[in-house]
C-alpha positions as CSV (number, residue, x, y, z in Angstrom):
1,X,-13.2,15.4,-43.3
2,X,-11.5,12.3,-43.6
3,X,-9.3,10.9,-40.5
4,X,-5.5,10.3,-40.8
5,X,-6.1,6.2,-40.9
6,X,-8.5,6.5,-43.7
7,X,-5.6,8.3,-46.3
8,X,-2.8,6.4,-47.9
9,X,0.5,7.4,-47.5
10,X,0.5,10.3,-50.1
11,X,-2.3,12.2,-49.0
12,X,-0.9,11.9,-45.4
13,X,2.2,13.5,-46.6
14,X,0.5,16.3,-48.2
15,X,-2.0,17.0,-45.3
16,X,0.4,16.0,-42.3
17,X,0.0,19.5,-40.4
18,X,-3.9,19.1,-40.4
19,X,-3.8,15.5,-39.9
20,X,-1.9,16.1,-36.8
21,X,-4.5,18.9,-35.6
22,X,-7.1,16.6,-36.2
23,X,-5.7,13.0,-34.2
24,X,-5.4,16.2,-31.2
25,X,-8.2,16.9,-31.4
26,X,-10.1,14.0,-31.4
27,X,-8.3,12.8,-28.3
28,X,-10.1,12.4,-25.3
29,X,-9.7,11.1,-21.6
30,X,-11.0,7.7,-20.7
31,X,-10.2,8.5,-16.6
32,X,-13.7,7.5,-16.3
33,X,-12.8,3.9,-17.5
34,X,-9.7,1.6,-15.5
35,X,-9.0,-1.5,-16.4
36,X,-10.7,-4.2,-14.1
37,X,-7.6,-6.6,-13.7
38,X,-7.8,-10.5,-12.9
39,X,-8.1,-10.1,-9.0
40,X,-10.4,-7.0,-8.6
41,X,-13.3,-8.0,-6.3
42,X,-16.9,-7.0,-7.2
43,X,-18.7,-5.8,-3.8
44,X,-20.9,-8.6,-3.7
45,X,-17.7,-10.9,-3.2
46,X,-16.1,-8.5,-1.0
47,X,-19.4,-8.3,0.8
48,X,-19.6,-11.9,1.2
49,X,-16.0,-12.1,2.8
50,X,-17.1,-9.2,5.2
51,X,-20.3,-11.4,6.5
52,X,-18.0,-14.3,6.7
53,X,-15.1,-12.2,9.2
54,X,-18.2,-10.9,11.0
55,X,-19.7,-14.2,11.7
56,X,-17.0,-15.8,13.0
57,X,-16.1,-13.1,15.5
58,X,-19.7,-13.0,16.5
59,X,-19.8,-9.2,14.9
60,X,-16.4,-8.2,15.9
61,X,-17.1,-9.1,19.6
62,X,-14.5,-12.1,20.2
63,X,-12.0,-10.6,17.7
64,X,-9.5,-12.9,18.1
65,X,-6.9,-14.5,16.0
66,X,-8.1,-18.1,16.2
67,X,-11.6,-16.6,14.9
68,X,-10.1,-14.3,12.2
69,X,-7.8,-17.2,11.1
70,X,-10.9,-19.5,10.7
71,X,-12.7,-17.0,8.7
72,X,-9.6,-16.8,6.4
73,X,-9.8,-20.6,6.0
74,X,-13.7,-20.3,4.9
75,X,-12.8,-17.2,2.4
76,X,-9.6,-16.1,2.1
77,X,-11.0,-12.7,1.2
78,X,-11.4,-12.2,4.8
79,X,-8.2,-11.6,4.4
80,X,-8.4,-8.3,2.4
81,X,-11.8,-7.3,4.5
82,X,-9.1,-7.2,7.3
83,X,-6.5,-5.0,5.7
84,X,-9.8,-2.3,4.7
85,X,-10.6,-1.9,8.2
86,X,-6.9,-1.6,9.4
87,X,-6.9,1.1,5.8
88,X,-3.6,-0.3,5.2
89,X,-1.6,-0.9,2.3
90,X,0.1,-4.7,1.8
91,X,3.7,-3.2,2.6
92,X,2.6,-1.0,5.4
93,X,0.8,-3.8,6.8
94,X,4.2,-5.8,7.0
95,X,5.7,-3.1,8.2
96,X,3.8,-2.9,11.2
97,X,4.8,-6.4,11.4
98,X,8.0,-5.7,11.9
99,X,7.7,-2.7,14.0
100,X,5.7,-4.6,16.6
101,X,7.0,-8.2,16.3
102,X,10.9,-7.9,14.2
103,X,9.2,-10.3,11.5
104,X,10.2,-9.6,8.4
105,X,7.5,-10.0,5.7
106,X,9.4,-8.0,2.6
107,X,6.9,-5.8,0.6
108,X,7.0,-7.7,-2.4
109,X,5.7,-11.1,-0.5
110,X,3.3,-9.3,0.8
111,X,1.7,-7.6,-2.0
112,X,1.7,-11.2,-3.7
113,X,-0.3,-13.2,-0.6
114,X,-2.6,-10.1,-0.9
115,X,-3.0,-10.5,-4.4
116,X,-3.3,-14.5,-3.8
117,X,-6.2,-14.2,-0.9
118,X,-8.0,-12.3,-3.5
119,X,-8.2,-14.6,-6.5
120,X,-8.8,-17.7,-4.4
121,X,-11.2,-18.0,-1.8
122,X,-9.9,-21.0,-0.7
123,X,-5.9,-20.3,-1.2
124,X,-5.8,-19.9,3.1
125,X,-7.7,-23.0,3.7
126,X,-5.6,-25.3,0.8
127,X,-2.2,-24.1,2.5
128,X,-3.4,-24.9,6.3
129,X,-4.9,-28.2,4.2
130,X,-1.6,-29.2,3.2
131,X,0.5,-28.6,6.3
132,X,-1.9,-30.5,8.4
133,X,-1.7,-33.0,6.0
134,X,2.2,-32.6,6.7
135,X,2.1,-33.1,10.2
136,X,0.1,-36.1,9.7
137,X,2.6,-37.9,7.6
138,X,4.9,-36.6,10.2
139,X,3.3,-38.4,13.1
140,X,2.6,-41.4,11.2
141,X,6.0,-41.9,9.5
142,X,8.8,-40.7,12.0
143,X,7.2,-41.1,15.4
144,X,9.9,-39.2,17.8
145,X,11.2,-36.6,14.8
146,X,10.4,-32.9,15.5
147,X,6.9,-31.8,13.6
148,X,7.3,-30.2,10.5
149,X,7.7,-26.2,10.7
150,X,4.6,-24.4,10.1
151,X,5.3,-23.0,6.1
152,X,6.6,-19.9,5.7
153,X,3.3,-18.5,4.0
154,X,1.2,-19.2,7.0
155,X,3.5,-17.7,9.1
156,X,3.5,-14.8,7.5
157,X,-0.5,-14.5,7.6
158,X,-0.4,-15.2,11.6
159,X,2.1,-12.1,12.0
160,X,-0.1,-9.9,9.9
161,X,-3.4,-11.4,11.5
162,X,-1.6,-10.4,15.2
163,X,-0.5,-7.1,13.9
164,X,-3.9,-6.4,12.5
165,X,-6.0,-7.6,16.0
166,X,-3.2,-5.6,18.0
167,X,-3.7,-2.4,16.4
168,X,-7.6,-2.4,15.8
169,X,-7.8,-3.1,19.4
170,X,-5.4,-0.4,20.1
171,X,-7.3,2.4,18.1
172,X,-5.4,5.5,17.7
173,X,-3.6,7.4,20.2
174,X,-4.3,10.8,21.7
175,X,-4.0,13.2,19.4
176,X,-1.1,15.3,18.5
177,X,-1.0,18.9,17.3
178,X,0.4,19.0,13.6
179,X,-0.2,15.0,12.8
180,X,-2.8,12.8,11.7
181,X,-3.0,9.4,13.0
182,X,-4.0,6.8,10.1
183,X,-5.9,4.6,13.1
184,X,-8.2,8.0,13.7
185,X,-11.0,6.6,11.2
186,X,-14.3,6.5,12.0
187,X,-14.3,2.7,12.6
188,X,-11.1,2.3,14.3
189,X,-10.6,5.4,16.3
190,X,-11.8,3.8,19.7
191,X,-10.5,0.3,18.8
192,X,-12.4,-2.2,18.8
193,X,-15.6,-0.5,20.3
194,X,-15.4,1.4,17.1
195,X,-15.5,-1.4,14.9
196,X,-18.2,-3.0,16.6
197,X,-20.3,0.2,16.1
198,X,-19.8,0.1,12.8
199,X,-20.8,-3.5,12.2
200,X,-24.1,-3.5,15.0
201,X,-25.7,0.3,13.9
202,X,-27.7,1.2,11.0
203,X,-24.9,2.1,8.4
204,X,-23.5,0.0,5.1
205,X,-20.1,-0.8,6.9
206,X,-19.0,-3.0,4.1
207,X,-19.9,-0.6,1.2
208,X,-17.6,1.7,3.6
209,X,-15.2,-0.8,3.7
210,X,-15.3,-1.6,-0.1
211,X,-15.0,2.2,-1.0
212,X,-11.8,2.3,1.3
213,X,-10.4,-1.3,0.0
214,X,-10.4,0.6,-3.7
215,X,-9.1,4.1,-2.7
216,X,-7.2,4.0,0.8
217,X,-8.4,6.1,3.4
218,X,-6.0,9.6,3.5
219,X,-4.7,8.9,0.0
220,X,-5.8,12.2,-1.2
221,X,-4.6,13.9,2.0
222,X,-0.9,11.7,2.2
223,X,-0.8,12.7,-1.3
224,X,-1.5,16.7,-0.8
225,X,1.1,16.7,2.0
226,X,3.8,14.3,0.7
227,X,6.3,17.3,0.1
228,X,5.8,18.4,3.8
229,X,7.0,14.3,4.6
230,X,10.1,15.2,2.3
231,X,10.8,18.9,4.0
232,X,11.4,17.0,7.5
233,X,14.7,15.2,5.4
234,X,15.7,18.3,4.3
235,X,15.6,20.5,6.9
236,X,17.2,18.3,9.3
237,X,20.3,18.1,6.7
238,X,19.8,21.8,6.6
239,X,19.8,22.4,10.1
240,X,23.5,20.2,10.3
241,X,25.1,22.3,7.8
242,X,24.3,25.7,9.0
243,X,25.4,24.3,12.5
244,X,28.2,22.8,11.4
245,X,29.4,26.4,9.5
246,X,28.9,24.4,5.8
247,X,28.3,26.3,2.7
248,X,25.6,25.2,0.8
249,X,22.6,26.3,-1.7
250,X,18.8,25.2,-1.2
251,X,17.3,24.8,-4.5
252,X,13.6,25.7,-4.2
253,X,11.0,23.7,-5.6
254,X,11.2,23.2,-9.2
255,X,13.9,25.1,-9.7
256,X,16.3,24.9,-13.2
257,X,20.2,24.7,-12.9
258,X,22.4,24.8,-15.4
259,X,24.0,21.5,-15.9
260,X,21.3,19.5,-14.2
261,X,18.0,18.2,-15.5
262,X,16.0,18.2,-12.4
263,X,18.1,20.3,-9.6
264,X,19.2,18.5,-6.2
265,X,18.0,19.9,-3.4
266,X,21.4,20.6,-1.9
267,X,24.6,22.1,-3.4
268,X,28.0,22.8,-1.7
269,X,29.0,24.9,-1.9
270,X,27.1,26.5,-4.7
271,X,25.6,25.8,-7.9
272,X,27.8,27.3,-10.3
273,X,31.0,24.5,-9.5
274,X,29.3,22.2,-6.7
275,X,31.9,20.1,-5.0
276,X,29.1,17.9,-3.1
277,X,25.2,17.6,-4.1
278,X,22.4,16.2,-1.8
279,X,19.6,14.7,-3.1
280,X,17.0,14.3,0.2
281,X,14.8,11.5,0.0
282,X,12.7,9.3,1.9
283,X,10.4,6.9,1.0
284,X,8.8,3.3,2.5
285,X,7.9,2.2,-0.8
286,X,10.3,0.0,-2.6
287,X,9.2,0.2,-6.0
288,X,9.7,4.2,-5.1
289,X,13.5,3.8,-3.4
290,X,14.3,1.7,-6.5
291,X,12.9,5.3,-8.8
292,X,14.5,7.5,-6.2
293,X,17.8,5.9,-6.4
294,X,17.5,5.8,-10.1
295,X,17.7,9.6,-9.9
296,X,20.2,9.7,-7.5
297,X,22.4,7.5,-10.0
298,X,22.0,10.5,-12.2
299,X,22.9,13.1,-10.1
């Protein structure tokens, strides 16, 4: 039988129907394949940054920020080593940055300087190049003026490297009934014991650390329970209407309404004339508040 690209445009009027059948039908899923991108990292370069890191804090035994800063400047895919064993994302990497230290790194900047540290080994180490060669000028030039500031770039990469040490260090809390913490990993869960256990025994820590750089460690498990994250919104709004004597309707999940493509999750006091809807929803991600408010709008 002849495929739909091989007929002119007669015969693909006459056979449309089966045409159609047969483009379905040869379709298949290619979820096997992704696209590589220009900054993916093969393991061997991601391995080569992870000797690099281990090396200069003497196999995570002087795990300072002077020692992880000059591994940066020798491969700036230290960098991205760093943020596999913290199993962080870019943005909540900043945010911990500003949790712990009110520095604000917005998301987007630092999804680009991870993005940057991975194309170009040497992107660290030709930005501390340039500032010292700043400083120099600086001395030389206008003996008695104030140094020039340390760029805003390198800045941002000693707050993350701080946050980073602080919480490997820190390993994860005691545990508490009903919550995962995302520090409770096998490499991080007694701080930085853990990490140097990893490094010293008899295991492929940086295939681990690869694996985790690609897929995030609890992204199948903070995706299974990331209605659960939205239910703590919802019924805390809940809980303040029924104590404040509010009517209201719960939508359940995936409910239709009339009038509504996708059904808020709140309406006063009914569905049938709503005066007031509420749409709950929470989010860290802003490439996610900019689709949740898009809905919102709609609403």
């Amino acid at each position: 039988m002849k495929k739909p690209f091989e007929l002119n445009p007669k015969e693909l009027a006459e056979d449309l129907e089966e045409m159609v059948e047969t483009t379905i039908s040869d379709l298949t899923s290619e979820f096997l394949l992704m696209p590589e991108g220009p900054a993916f990292i093969k393991y061997q370069d991601f391995r080569a940054a992870y000797e690099i890191l281990k090396r200069h804090t003497l196999a995570f035994t002087d795990f300072t920020q002077d020692r992880t800063f000059g591994a940066l400047l020798e491969n700036s895919r230290a960098f991205c080593v760093l943020r596999a064993i913290l199993g962080m994302t870019p943005p909540e990497w900043a945010e911990l940055v500003r949790t712990e230290y009110s520095f604000d790194i917005p998301q987007n900047a630092a999804r680009t300087l991870d993005r940057k540290c991975r194309g170009d080994i040497e992107y660290v180490k030709r930005m501390e190049q340039r500032h010292q060669t700043g400083l120099a000028k600086n001395k030389k030039n206008q003996k008695g003026h104030r140094p020039s500031d340390r760029p805003l770039t390198l800045q941002r990469i000693d707050a993350l490297l701080r946050a980073a040490i602080y919480y490997i260090n820190q390993g994860a809390p005691k545990e508490v009934n009903g919550a995962v913490h995302r520090m409770a990993k096998f490499d991080t869960s007694q701080g930085i014991e853990s990490v140097q256990y990893a490094a010293k025994e008899n295991i492929p820590y940086a295939v681990l650390l690869y694996e985790r750089y690609l897929g995030r460690p609890f992204a199948a498990h903070r995706d299974a329970v990331s209605e659960l994250v939205g239910e703590v919104i919802e019924n805390a709004i809940e809980e303040r209407l029924r104590k404040n004597g509010v009517t209201y309707r719960k939508t359940g999940r995936a409910e239709r309404i009339p009038g509504f493509g996708q059904a808020p999750d709140f309406c006063i006091p009914d569905e049938v004339n709503p005066a007031v809807v509420i749409e709950a929803k929470i989010t860290s991600d802003d490439g996610t508040a900019r689709d949740k408010v898009a809905r919102i709008k709609v609403l």
